[in-house]
C-alpha positions in Angstrom: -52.6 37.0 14.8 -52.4 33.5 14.1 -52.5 31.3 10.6 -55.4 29.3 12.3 -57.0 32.1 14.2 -57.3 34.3 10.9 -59.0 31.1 9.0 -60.7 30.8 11.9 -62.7 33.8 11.3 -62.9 33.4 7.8 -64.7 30.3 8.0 -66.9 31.5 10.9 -67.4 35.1 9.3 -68.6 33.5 6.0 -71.3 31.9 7.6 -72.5 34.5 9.7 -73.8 37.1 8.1 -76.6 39.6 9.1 -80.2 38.0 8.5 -81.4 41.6 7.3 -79.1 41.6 4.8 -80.2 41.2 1.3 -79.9 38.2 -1.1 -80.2 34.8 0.3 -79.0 33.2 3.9 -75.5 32.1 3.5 -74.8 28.7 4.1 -73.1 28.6 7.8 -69.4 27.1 8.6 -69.8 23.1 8.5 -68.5 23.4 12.3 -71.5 25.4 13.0 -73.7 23.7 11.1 -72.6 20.4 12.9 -73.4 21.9 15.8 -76.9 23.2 15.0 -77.8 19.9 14.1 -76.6 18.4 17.4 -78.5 20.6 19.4 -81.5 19.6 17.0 -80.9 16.3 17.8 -80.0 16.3 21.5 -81.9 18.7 22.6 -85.2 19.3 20.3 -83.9 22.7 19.0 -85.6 24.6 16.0 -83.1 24.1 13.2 -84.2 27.0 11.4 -84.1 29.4 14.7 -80.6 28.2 15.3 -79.1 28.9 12.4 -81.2 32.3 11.9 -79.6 33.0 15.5 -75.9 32.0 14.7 -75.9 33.4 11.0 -76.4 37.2 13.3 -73.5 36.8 15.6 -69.8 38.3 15.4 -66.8 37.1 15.1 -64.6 39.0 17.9 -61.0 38.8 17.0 -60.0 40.9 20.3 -61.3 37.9 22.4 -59.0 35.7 20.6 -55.9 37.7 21.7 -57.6 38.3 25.4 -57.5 34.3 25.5 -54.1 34.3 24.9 -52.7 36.9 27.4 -54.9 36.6 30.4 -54.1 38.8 33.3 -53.7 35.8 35.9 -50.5 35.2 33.7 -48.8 37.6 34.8 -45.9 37.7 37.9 -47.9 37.3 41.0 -46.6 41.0 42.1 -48.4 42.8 39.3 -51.5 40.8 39.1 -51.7 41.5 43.3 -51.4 45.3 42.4 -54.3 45.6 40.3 -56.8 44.3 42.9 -54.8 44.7 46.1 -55.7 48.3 46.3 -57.6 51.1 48.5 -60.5 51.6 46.1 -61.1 47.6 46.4 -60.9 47.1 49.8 -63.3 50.7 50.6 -65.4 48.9 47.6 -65.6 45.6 49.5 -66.4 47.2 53.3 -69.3 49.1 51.4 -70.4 46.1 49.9 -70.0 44.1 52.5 -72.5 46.8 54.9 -74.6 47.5 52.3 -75.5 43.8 51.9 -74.7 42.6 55.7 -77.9 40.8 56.1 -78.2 38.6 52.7 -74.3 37.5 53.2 -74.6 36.4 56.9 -77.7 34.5 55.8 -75.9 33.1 53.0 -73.0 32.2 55.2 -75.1 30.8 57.5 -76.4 28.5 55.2 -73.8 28.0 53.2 -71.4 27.6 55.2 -68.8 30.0 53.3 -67.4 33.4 55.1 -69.3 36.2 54.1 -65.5 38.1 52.9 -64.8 35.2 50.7 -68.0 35.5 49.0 -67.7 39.6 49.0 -63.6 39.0 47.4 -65.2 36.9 45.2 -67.6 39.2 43.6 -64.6 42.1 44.0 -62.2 40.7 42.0 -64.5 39.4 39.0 -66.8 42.8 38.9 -66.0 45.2 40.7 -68.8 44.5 43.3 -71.2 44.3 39.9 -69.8 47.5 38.5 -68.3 45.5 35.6 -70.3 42.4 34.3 -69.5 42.8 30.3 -70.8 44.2 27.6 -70.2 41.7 25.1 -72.9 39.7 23.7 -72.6 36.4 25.3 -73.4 34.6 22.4 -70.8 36.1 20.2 -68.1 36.1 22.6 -68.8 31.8 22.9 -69.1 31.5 19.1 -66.2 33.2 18.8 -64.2 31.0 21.3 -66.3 28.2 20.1 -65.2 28.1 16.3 -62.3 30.5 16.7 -60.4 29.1 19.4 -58.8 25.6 18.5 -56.9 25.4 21.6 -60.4 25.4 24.0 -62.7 24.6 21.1 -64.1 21.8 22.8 -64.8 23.7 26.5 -66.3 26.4 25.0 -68.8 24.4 22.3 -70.2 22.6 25.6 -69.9 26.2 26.9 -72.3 27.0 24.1 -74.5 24.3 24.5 -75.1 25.3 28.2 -75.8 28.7 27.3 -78.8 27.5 24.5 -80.5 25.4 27.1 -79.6 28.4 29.7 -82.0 31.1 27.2 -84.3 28.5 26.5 -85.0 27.7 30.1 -84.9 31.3 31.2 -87.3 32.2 28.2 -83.7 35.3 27.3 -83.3 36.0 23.7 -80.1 34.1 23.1 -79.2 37.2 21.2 -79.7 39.9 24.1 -77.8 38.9 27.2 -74.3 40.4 27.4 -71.6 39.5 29.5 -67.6 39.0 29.9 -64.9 38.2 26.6 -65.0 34.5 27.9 -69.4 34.2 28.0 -69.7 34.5 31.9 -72.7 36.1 33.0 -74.0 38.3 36.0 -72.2 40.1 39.3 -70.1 37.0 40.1 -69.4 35.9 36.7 -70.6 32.4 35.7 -69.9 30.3 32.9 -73.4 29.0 31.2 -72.7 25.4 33.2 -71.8 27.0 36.3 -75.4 29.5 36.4 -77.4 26.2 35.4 -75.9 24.0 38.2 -75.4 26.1 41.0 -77.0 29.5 40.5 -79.7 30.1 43.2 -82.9 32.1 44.0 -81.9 33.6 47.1 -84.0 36.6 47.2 -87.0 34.2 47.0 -88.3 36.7 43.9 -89.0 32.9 42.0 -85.9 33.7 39.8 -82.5 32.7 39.7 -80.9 36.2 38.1 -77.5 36.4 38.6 -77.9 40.7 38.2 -79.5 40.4 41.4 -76.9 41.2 44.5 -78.6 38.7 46.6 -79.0 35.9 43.8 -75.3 36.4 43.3 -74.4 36.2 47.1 -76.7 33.1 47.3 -75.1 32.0 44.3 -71.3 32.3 45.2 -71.4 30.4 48.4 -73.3 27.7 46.8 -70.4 26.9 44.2 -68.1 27.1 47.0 -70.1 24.7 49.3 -70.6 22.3 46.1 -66.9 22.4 45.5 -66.0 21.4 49.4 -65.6 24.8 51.2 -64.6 23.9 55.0 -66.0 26.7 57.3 -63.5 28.5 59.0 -60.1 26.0 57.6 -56.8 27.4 56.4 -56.5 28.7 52.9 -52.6 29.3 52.6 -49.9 29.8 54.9 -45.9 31.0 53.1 -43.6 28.8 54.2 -39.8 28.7 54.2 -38.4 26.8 51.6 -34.7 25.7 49.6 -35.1 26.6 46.0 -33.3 23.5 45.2 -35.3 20.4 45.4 -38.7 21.8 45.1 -39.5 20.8 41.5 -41.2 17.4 42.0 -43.7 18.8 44.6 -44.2 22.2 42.6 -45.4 19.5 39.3 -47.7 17.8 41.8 -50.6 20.2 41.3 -52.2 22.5 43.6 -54.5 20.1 44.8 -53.9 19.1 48.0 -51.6 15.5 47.7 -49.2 15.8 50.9 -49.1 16.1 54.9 -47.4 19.0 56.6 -45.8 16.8 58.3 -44.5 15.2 55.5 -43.5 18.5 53.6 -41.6 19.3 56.6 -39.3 16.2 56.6 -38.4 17.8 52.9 -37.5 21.1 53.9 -40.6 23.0 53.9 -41.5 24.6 57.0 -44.2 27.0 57.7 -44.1 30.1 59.0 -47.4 29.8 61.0 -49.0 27.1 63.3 -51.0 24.6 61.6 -51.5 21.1 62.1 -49.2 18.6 60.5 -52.2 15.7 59.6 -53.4 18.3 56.8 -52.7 17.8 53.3 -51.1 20.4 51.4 -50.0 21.0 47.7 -47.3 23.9 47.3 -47.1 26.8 45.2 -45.0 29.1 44.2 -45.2 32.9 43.3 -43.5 35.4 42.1 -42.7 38.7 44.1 -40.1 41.5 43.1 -37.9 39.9 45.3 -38.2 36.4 43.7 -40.0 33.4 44.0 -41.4 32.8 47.3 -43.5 29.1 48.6 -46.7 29.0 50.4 -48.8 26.0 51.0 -52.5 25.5 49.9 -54.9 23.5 51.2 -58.7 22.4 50.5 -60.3 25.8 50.5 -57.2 27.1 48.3 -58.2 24.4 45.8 -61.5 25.8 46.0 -61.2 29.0 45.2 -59.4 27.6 42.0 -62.5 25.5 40.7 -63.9 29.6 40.5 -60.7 30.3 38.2 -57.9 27.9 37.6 -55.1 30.3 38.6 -52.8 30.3 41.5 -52.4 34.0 40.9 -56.7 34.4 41.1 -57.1 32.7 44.6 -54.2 34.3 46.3 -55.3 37.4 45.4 -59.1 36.6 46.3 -58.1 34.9 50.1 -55.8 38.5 50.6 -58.8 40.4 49.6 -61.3 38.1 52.1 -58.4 38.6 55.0 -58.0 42.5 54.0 -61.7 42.7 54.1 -62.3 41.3 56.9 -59.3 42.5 59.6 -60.4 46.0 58.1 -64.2 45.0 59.4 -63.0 44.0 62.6 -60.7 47.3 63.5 -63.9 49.2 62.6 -66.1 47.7 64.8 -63.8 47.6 68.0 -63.2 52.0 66.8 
């Protein structure tokens, strides 16, 4: 573990320690207790709940290390493997007819295809099997006031959460989720449930442990981020190694025409139109690097999770899902 990381959690763990424990509170980390005070001031906070709240949490070291070695790091091949699988795509077809009715409406209104939204939830849960069981607001103190690197995103992360419980009337102390704070079947950050989580099973809640709140939920990040119904996601394309560099560091967000990536050697190995903008990426297969483009609904999917490595393996999963629908019903 890390110098910083392991005075880190001194500082955090001397300030946080059990409220039924005997002798007087301890004082919390000035961090924290600069925090308190900001939410105090911004917000209208009860000093004295706050800290009676943060003095009870945990310091997770495990979370720290998690940070450090996610799984969307690793070669494209072995991060497909893990959800590219039998038991996925069965999962995802059951899903998908279990819940046939909420995700056409959802796609309907939406405007998102009811297998991205059922990938989606596949690849972050399981389909809900696997939301956490980490108390959310350890895991973001922990990040918050452990984590230099991402300090910053995960204090507002915090903050979200605190107005999140307050407005939901949840203990802060009782709702659990993933290492990272994200909450419910598809997984959201404290921002992401307050801006865009949505009451779709008209019960007068948004709750995210709700399969049709999370459906509902999905396709309306996706729409707020610029979904195009029915567009290209990514197409591989046939490329020369040499010369790629500058248009790899342009980012994945879509910058260049196909036409225009074709006068530079990259042609694609499907139809598509040549007026759409692309960005390309590369990943890695046991055979080497290979080149796809991305286009709008590729940088989409990334807004979910910043990783090239996530939303190729979410669009395979969609297609998968979806071409395995399709042979059933024509059986």
């Amino acid at each position: 573990m890390r110098m910083t990381t392991v005075i880190a959690a001194v500082l955090w763990l001397a300030g946080t320690a059990s409220v039924h424990a005997a002798g007087p509170a301890k004082a919390l980390a000035p961090d924290a207790q600069a925090f308190v005070q900001e939410m105090v001031d911004r917000h209208g906070f009860e000093k004295a709940a706050l800290e009676r709240a943060f003095r009870g949490t945990k310091f997770i070291d495990s979370i720290i290390r998690a940070m450090d070695a996610p799984s969307t790091s690793l070669p494209w091949h072995q991060f497909r493997a893990r959800f590219i699988t039998d038991a996925r795509v069965n999962g995802g077809l059951k899903f998908w007819a279990a819940h046939a009715a909420v995700l056409e409406r959802a796609s309907a209104e939406y405007g998102v295809a009811p297998e991205i939204i059922v990938a989606t939830i596949g690849v972050e849960t399981l389909f809900g099997r696997h939301t956490g069981n980490v108390r959310v607001l350890d895991a973001l103190t922990t990040l918050a006031f452990g984590y230099p690197r991402r300090a910053e995103f995960f204090r507002g992360e915090l903050e979200q959460y605190l107005l999140l419980t307050r407005e939901t009337g949840w203990g802060p102390e009782t709702v659990k989720g993933s290492i990272a704070g994200a909450i419910g079947i598809p997984q959201f950050l404290p921002s992401s449930y307050r801006k865009y989580a949505v009451d779709f099973d008209g019960d007068g809640d948004r709750d995210l442990r709700s399969v049709a709140d999370a459906v509902g939920s999905v396709a309306n990040y996706y729409r707020n981020f610029g979904w195009q119904d029915g567009a290209v996601v990514v197409i591989p394309v046939d490329a020369d190694d040499t010369g790629l560099d500058a248009m790899l560091a342009a980012g994945i967000a879509p910058h260049t025409s196909v036409a225009e990536f074709r006068k530079r050697g990259v042609v694609p190995q499907v139809p598509v139109s040549d007026e759409l903008a692309a960005a390309l990426i590369a990943v890695e297969t046991e055979a080497g690097q290979r080149y796809w483009l991305a286009f709008n609904n590729f940088y989409v999917i990334t807004r979910y999770n910043r990783s090239v490595n996530y939303a190729m393996v979410v669009n395979e999963l969609a297609s998968t899902l979806r071409q395995e629908r399709l042979r059933a019903a024509a059986r």
